[in-house]
C-alpha positions as CSV (number, residue, x, y, z in Angstrom):
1,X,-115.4,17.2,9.4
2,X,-115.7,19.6,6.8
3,X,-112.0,19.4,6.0
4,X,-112.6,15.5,5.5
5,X,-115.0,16.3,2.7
6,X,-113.3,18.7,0.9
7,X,-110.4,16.4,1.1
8,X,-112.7,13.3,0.0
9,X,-114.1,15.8,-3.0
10,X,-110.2,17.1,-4.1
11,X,-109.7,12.6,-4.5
12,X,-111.8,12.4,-6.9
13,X,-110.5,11.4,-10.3
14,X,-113.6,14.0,-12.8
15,X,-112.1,11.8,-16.0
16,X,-113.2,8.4,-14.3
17,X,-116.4,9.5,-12.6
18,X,-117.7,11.4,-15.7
19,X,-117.3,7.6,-17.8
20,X,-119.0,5.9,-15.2
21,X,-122.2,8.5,-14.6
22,X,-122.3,8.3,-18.6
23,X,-121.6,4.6,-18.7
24,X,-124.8,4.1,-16.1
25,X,-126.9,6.3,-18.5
26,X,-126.0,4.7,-21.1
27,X,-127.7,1.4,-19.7
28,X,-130.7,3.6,-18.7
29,X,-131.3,4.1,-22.2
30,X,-130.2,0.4,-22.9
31,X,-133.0,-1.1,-20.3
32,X,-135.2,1.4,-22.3
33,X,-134.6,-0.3,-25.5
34,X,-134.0,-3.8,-24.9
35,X,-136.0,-6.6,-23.9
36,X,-134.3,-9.6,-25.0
37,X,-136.0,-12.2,-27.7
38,X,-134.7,-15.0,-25.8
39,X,-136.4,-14.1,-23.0
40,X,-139.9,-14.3,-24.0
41,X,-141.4,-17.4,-23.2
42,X,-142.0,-19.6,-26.1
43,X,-145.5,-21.2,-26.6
44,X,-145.3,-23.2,-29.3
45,X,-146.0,-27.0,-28.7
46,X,-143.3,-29.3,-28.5
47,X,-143.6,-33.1,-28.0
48,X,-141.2,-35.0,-25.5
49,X,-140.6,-38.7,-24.2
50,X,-140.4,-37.8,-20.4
51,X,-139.5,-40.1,-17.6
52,X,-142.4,-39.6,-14.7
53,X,-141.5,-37.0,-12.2
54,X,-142.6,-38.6,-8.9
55,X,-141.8,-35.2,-6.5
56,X,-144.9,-32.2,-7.8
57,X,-142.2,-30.7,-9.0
58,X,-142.8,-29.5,-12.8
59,X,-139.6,-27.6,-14.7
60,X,-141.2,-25.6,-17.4
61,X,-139.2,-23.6,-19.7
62,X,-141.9,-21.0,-20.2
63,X,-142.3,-21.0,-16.3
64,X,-138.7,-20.1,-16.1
65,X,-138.3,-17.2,-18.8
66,X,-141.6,-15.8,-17.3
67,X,-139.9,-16.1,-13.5
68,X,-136.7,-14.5,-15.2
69,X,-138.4,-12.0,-16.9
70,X,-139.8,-10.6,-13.8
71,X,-136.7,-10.4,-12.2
72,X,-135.3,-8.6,-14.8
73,X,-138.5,-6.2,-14.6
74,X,-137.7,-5.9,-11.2
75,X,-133.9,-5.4,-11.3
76,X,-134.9,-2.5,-14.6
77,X,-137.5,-0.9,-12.2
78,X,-134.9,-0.3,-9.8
79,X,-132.1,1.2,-11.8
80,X,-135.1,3.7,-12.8
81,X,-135.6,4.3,-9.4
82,X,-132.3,4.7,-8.6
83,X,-131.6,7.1,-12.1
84,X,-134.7,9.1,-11.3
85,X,-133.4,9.9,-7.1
86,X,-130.4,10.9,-8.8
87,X,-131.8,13.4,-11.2
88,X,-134.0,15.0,-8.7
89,X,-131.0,16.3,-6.6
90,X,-130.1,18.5,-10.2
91,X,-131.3,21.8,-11.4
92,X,-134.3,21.9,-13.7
93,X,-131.8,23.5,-16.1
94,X,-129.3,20.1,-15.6
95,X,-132.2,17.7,-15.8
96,X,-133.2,18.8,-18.9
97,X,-129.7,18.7,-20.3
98,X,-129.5,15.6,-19.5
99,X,-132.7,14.2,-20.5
100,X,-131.8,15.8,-23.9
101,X,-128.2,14.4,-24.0
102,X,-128.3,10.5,-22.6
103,X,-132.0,9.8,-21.6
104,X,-133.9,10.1,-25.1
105,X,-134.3,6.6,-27.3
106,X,-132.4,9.0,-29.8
107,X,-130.3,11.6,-28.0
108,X,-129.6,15.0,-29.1
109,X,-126.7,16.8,-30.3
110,X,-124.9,19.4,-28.6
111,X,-125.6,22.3,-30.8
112,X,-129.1,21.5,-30.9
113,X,-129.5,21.1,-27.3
114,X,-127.9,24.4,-26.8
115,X,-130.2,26.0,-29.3
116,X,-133.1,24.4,-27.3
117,X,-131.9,25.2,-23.9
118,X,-130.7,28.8,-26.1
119,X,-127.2,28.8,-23.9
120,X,-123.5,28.5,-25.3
121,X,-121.1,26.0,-26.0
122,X,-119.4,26.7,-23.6
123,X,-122.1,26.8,-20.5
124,X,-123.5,23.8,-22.2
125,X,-119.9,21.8,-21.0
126,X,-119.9,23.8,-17.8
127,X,-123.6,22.7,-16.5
128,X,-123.4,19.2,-18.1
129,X,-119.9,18.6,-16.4
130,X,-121.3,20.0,-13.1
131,X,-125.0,17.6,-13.4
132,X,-122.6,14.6,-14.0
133,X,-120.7,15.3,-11.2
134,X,-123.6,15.7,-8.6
135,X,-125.1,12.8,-10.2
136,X,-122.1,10.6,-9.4
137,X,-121.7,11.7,-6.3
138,X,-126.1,11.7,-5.3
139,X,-125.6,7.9,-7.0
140,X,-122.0,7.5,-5.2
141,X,-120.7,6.1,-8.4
142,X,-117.8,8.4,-8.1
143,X,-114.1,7.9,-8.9
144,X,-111.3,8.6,-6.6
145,X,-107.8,9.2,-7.5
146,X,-105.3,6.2,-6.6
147,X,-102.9,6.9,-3.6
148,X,-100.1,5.3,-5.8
149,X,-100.9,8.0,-8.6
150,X,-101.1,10.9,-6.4
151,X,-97.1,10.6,-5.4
């Protein structure tokens, strides 16, 4: 059993698993940011020649945007969710990291994260490698190495 997992964990490709943890942050920050124009409903009164509907059943473009921008609500909540049960399996030293690096509406820059965090250049690449790599694998986002590549 063991051996399986360290086998599984040798697969995977760190190149390919570091974009997609950082690519899945990235839209963190994104749901943070946007909530689309279109999507608001519109309330301003518009004037129409309709045929009677004899079913009850209304279609209501405001209806709809507000329906759709529940689910979107919904869908954004759970990505937090899902973010935030990743980041609780890190260090307090990783979270921050990455709160500083990806998870600010304006993220930081390296040196000035190190100088907050008052750690090297060096163990700033080494902890936010590792934090990516736990988050992939606590979000199973991770990338394995193609069979046909490995021969």
């Amino acid at each position: 059993m063991i051996m399986a997992v360290q086998d599984n964990l040798s697969q995977i490709d760190s190149v390919a698993t570091q974009k997609a943890v950082e690519e899945k942050l990235r839209q963190y920050r994104t749901y943070m940011l946007t909530v689309p124009e279109e999507k608001m409903p519109s309330l301003t009164a518009h004037y129409t020649l309709e045929m009677p509907n004899y079913s009850n059943v209304k279609k209501s473009v405001v209806e709809d945007a507000a329906i759709e921008n529940v689910d979107a609500d919904v869908k954004r909540e759970k990505f937090f969710n899902w973010i935030a049960m990743g980041m609780r399996r890190l260090t307090k030293m990783e979270r921050k990291l990455i709160a500083f690096k990806y998870l600010q509406m304006e993220p930081m820059y390296n040196y000035d994260i190190c100088s907050v965090l008052n750690i090297s250049e060096s163990s700033f690449y080494r902890i936010r490698n590792q934090a990516l790599y736990k988050l992939a694998l606590s979000l199973r986002i991770e990338k394995y190495i193609d069979s046909e590549e490995r021969q």
